[in-house]
Each structure stands twice: as C-alpha cells, then as structure tokens.
PDB file as gemmi writes it, atoms N, CA and C in Angstrom:
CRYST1    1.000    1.000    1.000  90.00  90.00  90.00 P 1                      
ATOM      1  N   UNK A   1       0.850  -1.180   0.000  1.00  0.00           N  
ATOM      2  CA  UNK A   1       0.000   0.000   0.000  1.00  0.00           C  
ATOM      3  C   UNK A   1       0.892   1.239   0.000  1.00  0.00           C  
ATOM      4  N   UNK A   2       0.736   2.103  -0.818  1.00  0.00           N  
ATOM      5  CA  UNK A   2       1.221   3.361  -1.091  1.00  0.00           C  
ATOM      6  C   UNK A   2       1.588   4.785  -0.075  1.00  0.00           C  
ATOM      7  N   UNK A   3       1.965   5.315   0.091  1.00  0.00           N  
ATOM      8  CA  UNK A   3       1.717   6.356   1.345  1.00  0.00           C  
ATOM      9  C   UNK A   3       0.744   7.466   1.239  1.00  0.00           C  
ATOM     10  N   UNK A   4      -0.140   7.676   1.718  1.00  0.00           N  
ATOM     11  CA  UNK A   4      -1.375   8.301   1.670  1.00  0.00           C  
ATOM     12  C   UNK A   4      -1.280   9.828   1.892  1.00  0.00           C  
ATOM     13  N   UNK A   5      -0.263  10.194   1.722  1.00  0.00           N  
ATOM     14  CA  UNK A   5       0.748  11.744   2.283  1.00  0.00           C  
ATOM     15  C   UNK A   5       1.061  12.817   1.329  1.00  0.00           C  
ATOM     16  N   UNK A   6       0.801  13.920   1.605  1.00  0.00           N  
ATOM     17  CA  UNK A   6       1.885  14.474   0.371  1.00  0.00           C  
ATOM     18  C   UNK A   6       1.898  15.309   1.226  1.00  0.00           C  
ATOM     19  N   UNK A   7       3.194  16.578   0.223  1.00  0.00           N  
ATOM     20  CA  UNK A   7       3.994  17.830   0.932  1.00  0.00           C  
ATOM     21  C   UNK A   7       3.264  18.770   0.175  1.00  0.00           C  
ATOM     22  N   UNK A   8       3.690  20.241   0.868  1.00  0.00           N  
ATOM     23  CA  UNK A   8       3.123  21.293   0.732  1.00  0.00           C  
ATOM     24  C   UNK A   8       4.255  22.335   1.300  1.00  0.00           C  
ATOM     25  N   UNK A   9       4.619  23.573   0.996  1.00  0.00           N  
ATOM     26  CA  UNK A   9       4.940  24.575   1.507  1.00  0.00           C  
ATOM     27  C   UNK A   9       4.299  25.234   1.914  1.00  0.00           C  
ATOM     28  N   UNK A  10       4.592  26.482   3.283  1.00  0.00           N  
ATOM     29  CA  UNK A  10       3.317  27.128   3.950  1.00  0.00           C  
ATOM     30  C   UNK A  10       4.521  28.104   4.116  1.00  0.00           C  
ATOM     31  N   UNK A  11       3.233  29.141   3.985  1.00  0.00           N  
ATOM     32  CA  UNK A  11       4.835  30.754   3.829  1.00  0.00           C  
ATOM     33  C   UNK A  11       5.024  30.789   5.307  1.00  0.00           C  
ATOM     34  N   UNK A  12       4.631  30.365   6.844  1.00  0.00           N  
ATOM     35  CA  UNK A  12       5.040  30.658   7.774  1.00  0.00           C  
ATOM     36  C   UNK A  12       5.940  29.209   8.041  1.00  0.00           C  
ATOM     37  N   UNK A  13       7.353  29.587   8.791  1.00  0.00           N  
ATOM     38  CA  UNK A  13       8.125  28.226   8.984  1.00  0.00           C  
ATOM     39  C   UNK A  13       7.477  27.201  10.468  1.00  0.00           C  
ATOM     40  N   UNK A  14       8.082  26.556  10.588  1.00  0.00           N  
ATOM     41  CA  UNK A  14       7.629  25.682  11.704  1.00  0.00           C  
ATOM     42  C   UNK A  14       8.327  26.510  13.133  1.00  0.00           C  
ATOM     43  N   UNK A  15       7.878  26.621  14.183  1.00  0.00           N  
ATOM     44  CA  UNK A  15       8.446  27.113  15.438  1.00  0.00           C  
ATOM     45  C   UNK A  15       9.134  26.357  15.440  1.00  0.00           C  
ATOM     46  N   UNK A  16       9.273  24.667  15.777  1.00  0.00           N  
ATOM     47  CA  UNK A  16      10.481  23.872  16.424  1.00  0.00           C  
ATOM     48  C   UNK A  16      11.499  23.711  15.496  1.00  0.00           C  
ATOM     49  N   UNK A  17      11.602  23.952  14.119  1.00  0.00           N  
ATOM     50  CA  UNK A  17      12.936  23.850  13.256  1.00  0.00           C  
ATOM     51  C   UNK A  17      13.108  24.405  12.224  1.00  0.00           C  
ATOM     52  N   UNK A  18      11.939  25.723  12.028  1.00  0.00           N  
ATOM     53  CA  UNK A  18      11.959  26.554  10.690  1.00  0.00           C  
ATOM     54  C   UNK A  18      11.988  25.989   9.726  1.00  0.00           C  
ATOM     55  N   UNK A  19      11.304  25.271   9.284  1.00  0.00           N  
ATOM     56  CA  UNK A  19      10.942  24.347   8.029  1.00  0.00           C  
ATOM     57  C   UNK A  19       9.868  24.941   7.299  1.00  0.00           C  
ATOM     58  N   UNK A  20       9.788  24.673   6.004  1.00  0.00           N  
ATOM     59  CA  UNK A  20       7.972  25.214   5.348  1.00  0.00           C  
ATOM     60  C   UNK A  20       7.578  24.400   4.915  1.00  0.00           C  
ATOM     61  N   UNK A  21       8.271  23.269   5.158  1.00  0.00           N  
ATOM     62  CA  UNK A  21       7.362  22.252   4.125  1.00  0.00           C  
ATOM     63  C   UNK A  21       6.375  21.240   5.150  1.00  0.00           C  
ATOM     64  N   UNK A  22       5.360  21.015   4.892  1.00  0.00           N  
ATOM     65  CA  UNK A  22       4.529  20.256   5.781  1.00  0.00           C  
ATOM     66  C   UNK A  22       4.198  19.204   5.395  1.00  0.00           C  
ATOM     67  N   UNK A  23       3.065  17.927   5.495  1.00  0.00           N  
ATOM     68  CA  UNK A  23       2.825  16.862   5.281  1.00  0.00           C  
ATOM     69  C   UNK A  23       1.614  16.727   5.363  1.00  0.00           C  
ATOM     70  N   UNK A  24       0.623  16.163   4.602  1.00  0.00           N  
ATOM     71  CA  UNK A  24      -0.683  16.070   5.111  1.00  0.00           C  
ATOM     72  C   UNK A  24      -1.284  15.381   4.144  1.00  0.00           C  
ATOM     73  N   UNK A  25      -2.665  14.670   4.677  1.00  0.00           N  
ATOM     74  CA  UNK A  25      -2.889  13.457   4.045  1.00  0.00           C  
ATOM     75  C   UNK A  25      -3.357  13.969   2.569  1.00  0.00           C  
ATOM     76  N   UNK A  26      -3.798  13.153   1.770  1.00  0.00           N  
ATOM     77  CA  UNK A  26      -4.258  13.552   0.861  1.00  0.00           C  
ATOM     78  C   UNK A  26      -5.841  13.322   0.712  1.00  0.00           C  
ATOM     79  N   UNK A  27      -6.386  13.090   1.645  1.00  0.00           N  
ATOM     80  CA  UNK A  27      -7.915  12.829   1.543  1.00  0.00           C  
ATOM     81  C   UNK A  27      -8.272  14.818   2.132  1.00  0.00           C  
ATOM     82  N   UNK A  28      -7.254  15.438   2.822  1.00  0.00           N  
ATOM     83  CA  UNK A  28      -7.620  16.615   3.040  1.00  0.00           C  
ATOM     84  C   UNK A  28      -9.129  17.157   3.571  1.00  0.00           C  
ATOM     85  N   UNK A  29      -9.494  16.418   4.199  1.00  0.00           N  
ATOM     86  CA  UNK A  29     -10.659  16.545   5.498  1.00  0.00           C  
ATOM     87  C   UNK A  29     -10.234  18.038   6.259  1.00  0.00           C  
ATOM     88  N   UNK A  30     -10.891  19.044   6.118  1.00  0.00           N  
ATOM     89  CA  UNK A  30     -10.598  19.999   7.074  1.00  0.00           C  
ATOM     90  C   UNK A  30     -10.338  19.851   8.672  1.00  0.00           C  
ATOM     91  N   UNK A  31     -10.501  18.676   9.286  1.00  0.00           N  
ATOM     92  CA  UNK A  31      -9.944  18.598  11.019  1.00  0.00           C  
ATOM     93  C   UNK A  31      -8.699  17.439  10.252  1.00  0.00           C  
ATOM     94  N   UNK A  32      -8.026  17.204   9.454  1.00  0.00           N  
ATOM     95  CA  UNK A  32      -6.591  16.461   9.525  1.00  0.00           C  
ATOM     96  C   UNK A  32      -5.766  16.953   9.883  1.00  0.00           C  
ATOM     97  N   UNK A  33      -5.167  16.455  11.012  1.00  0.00           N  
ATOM     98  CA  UNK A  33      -3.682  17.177  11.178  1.00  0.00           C  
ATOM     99  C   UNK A  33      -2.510  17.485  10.107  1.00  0.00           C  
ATOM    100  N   UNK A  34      -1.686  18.370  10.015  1.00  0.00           N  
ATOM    101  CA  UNK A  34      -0.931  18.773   9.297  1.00  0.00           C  
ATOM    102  C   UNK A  34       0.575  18.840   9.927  1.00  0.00           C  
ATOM    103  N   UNK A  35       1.238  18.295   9.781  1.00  0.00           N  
ATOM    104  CA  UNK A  35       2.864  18.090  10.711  1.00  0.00           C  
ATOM    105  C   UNK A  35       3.537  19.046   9.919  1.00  0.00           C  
ATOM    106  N   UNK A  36       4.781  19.158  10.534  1.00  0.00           N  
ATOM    107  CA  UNK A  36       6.166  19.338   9.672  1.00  0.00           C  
ATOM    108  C   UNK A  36       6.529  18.112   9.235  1.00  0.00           C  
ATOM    109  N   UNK A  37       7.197  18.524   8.141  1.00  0.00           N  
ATOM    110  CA  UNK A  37       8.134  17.603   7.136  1.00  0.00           C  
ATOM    111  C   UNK A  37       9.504  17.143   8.534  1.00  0.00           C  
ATOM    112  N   UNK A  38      10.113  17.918   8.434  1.00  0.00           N  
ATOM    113  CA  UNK A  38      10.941  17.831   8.848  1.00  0.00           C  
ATOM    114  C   UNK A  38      11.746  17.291  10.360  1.00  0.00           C  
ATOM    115  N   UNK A  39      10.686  17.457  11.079  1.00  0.00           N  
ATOM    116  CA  UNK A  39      10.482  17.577  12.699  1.00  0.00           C  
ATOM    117  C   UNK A  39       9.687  16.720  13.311  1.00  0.00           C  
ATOM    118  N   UNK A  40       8.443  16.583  12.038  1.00  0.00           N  
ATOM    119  CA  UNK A  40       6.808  15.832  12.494  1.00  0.00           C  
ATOM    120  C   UNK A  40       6.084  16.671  13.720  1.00  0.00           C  
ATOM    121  N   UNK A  41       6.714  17.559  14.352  1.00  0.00           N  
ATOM    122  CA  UNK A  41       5.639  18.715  14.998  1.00  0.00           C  
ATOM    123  C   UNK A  41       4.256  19.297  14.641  1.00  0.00           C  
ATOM    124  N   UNK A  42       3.064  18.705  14.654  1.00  0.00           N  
ATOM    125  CA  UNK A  42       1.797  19.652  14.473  1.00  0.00           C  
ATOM    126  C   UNK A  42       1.248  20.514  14.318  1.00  0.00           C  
ATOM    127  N   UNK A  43       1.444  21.454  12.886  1.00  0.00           N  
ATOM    128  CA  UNK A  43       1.451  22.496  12.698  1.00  0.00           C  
ATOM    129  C   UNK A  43      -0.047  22.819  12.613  1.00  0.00           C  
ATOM    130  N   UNK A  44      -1.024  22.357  12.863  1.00  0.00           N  
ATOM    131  CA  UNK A  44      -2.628  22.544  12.782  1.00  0.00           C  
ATOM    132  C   UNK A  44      -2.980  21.795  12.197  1.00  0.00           C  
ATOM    133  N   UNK A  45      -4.740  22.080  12.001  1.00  0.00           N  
ATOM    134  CA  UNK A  45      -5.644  21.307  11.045  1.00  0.00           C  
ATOM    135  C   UNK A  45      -5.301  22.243   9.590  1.00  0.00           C  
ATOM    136  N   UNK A  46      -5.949  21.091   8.896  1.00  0.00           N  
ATOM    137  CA  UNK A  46      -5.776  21.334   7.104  1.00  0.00           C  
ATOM    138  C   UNK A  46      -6.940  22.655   7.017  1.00  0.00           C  
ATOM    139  N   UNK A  47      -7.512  22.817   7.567  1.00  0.00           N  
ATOM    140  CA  UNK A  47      -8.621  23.776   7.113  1.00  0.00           C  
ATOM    141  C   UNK A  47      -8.200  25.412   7.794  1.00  0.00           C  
ATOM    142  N   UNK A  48      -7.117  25.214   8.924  1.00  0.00           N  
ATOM    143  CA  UNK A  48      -6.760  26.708   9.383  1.00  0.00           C  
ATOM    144  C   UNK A  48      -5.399  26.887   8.259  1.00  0.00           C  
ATOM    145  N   UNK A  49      -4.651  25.786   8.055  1.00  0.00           N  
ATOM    146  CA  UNK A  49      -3.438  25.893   7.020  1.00  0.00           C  
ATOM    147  C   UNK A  49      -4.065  26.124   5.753  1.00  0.00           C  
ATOM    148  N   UNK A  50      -4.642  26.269   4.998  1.00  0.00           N  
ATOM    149  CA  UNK A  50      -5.402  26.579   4.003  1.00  0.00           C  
ATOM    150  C   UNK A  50      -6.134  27.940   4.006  1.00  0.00           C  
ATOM    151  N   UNK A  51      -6.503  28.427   5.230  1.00  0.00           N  
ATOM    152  CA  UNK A  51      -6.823  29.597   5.592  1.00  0.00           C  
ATOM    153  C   UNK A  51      -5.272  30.809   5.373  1.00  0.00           C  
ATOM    154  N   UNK A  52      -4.638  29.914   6.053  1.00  0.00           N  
ATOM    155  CA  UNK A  52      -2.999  30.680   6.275  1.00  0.00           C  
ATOM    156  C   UNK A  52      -2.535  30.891   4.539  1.00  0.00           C  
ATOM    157  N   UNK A  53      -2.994  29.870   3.732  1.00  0.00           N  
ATOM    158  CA  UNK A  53      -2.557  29.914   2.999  1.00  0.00           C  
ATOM    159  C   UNK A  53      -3.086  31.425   1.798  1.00  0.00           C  
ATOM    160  N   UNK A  54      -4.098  31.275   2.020  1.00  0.00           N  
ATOM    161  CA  UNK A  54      -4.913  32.337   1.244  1.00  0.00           C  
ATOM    162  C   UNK A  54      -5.171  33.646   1.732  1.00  0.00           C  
ATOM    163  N   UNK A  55      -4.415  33.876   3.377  1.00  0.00           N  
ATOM    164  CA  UNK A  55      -5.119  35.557   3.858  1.00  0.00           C  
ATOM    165  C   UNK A  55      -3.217  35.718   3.797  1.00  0.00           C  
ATOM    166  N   UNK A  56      -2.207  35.170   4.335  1.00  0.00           N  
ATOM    167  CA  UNK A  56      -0.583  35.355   4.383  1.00  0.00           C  
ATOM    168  C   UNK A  56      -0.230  36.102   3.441  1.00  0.00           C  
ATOM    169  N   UNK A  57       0.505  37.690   3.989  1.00  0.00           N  
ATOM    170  CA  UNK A  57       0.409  38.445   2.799  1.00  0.00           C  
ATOM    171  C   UNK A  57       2.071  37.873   2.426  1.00  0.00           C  
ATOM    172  N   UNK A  58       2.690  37.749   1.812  1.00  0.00           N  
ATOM    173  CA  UNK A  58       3.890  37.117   1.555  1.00  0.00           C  
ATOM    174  C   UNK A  58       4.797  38.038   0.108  1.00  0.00           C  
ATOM    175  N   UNK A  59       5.754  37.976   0.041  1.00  0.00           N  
ATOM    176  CA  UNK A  59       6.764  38.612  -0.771  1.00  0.00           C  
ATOM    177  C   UNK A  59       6.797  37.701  -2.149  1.00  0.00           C  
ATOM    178  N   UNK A  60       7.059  38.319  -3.365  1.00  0.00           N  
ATOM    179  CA  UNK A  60       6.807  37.481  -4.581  1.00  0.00           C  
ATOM    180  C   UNK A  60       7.406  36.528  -4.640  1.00  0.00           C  
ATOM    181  N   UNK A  61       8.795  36.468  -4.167  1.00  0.00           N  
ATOM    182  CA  UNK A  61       9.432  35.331  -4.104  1.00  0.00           C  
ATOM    183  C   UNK A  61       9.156  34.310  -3.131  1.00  0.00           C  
ATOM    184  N   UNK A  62       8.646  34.710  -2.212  1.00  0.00           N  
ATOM    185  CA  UNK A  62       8.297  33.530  -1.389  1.00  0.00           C  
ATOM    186  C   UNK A  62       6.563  32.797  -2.032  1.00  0.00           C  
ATOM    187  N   UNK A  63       6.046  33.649  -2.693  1.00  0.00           N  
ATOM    188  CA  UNK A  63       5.044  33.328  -3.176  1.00  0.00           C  
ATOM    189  C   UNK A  63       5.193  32.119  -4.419  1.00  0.00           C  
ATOM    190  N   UNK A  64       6.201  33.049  -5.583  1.00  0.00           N  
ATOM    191  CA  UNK A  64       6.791  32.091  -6.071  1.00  0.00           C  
ATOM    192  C   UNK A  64       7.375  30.646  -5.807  1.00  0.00           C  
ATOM    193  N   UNK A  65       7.999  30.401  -4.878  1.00  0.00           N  
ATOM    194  CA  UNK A  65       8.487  29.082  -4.142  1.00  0.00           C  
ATOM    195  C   UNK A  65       7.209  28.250  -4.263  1.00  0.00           C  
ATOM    196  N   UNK A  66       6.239  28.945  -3.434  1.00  0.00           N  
ATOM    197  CA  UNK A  66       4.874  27.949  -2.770  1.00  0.00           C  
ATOM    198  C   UNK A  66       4.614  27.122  -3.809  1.00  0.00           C  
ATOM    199  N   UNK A  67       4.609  28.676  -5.240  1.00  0.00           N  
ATOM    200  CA  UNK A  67       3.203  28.227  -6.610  1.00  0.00           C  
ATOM    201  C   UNK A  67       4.467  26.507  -6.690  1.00  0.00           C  
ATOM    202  N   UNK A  68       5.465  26.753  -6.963  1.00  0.00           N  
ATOM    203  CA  UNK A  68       6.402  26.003  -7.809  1.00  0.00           C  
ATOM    204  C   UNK A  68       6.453  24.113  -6.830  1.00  0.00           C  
ATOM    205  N   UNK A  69       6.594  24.366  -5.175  1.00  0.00           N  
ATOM    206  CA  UNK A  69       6.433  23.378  -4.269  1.00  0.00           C  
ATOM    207  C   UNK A  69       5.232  22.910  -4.460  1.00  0.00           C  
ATOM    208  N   UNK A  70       4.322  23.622  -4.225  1.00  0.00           N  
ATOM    209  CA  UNK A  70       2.874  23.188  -4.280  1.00  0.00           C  
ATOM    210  C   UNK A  70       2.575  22.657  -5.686  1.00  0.00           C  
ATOM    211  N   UNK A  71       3.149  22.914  -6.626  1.00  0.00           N  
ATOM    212  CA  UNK A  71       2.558  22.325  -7.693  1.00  0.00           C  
ATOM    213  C   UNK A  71       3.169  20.995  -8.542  1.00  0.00           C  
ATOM    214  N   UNK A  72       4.327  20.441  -7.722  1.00  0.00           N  
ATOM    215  CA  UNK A  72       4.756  19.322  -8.040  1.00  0.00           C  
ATOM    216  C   UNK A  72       4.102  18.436  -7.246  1.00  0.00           C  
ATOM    217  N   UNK A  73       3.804  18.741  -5.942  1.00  0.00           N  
ATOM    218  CA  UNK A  73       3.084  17.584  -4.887  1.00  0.00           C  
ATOM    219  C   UNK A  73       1.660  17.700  -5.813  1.00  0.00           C  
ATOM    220  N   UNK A  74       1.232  18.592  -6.873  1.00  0.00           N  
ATOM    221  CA  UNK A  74      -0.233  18.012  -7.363  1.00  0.00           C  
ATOM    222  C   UNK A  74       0.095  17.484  -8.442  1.00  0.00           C  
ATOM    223  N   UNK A  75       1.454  17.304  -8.978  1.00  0.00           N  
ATOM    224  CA  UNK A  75       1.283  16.875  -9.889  1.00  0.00           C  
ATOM    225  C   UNK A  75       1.269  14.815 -10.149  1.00  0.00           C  
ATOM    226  N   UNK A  76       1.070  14.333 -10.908  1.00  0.00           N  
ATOM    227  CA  UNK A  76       0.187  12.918 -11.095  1.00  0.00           C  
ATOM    228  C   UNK A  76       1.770  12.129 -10.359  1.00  0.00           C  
ATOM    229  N   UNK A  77       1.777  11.099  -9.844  1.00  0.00           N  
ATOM    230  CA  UNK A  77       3.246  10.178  -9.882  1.00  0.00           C  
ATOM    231  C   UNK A  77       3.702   9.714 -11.085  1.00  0.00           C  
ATOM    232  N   UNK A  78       5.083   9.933 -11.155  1.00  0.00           N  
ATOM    233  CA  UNK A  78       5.224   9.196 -12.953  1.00  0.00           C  
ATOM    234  C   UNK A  78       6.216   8.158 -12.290  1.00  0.00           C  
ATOM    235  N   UNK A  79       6.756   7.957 -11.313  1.00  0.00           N  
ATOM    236  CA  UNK A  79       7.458   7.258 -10.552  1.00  0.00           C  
ATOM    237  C   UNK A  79       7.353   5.535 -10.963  1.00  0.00           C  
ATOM    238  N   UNK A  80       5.784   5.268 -11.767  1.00  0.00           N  
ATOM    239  CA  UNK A  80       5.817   3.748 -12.003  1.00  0.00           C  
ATOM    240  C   UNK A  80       6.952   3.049 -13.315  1.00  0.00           C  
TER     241      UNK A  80                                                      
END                                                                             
C-alpha cells in the first residue's frame, strides 16, 4: 500500500525547526492534522493551514516558491 501523504509549503516556517514544508494526508478533510516535514511537529488542522494559505500576505518570491512546491506535490506520480 502506497503512502497516503503528500507535501506542501506554507509561507510561515515551523516554530520547532523553521521548516515550510509540511505533510498532510491527501484525503484533506478539514480537522486532519498537518505536521512538519521535517520535525513531524503539528502544525494545525488542514482547514486553518489553508486559511494561512490564502489571507498570508507574503513577498513574490516567497510566493513564487509555494506556486512552484505546491505544484509538483499536485502533480500525477510518474514514478511507475
């Protein structure tokens, strides 16, 4: 069975190790927890990180990063 997970960048870093990249399931239920990548620390539910994601006023380049992170974790697996 496959891992049910994917990553995401979030323009605010993690408190315990300044990381942006997070983890979260992919069924994306608004009460799923959302960890760090890096740490596995609990960075909230999917539905306040999604909030963060869309009000965070952020700098182009950091905006840029997200579009570019965020859009390989949607993209299909070619990995077979």
């Amino acid at each position: 069975m496959g891992d049910l997970s994917e990553e995401m960048r979030m323009p605010t870093a993690c408190p315990e190790c300044g990381s942006h990249s997070v983890r979260l399931s992919e069924v994306k239920n608004p009460a799923d927890k959302v960890f760090c990548s890096s740490c596995n620390t609990v960075r909230g539910q999917y539905a306040d990180l999604q909030k963060e994601l869309q009000k965070k006023p952020k700098s182009e380049a950091e905006q840029l990063l997200e579009e570019v992170v965020n859009k390989k974790s949607d993209a299909p697996d070619q990995s077979s």
